[in-house]
C-alpha positions in Angstrom: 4.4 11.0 -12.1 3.6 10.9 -8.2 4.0 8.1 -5.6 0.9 7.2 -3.5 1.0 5.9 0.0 -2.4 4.7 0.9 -3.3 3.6 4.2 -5.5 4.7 7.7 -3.2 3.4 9.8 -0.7 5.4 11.6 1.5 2.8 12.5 1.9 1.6 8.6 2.7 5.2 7.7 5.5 5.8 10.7 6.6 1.9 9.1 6.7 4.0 5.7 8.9 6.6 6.9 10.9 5.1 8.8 11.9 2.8 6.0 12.5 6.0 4.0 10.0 5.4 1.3 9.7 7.9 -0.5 6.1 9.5 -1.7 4.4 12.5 -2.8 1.0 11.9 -1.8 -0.4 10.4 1.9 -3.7 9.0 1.5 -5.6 7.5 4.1 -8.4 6.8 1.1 -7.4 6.3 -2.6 -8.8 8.4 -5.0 -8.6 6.5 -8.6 -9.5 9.6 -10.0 -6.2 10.7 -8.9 -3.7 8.4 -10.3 -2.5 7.9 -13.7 0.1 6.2 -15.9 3.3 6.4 -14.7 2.5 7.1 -10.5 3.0 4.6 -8.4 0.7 3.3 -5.3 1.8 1.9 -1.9 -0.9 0.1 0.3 -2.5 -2.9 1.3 -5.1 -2.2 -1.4 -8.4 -4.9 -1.4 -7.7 -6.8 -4.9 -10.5 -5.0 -7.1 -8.8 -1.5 -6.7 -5.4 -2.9 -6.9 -6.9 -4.3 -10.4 -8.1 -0.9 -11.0 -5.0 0.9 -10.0 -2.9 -1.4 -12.8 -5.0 -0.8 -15.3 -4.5 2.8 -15.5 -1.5 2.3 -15.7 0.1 2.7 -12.7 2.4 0.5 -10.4 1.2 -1.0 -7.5 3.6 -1.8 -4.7 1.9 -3.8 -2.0 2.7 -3.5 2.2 3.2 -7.2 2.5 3.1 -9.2 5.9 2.0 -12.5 7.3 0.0 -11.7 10.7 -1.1 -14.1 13.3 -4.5 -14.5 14.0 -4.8 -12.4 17.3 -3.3 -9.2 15.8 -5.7 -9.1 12.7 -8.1 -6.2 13.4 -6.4 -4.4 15.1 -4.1 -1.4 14.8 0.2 -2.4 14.7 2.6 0.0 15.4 5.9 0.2 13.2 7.8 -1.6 15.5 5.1 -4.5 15.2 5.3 -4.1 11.3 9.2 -4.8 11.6 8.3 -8.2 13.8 6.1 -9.4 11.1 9.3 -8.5 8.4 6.8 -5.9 6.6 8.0 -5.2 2.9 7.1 -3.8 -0.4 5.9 -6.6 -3.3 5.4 -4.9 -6.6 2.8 -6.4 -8.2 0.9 -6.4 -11.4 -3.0 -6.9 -10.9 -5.5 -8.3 -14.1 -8.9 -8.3 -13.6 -10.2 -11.4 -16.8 -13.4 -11.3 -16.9 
């Protein structure tokens, strides 16, 4: 079992360390083919890999954070990610139809 981190942003990974997650692999692109039952991923994952993640099996542990408008699109730093009370939601994504 292995513990993804997923993100291209450098500020979200210094975030990640600094809050001493701990993970085996740092991804800046997921590789499903990668991951199987029992690992968990970290990320801000669109919803249809998140589904995908799940459904092999694995736990998906979202970077959570509520940003204004003017900082959307751009790159935050970790101190920016503690301002915006970044956190981990696990979450457990279904795809129905």
């Amino acid at each position: 079992m292995a513990t993804f981190f997923v993100s291209r942003h450098p500020g979200a990974l210094a975030w990640a360390r600094r809050q001493g997650i701990v993970f085996d692999h740092y991804e800046p692109h997921l590789d499903l083919e990668r991951v199987g039952a029992g690992d968990t991923v970290i990320g801000s994952l669109p919803i249809n890999l998140a589904a995908m993640v799940c459904a092999q099996g694995a736990l998906y542990k979202h970077l959570a954070l509520t940003l204004k408008l003017e900082d959307r699109g751009r790159e935050l730093s970790a101190d920016e990610l503690d301002g915006y009370e970044a956190h981990l939601v696990t979450y457990q994504v279904t795809r129905l139809d």
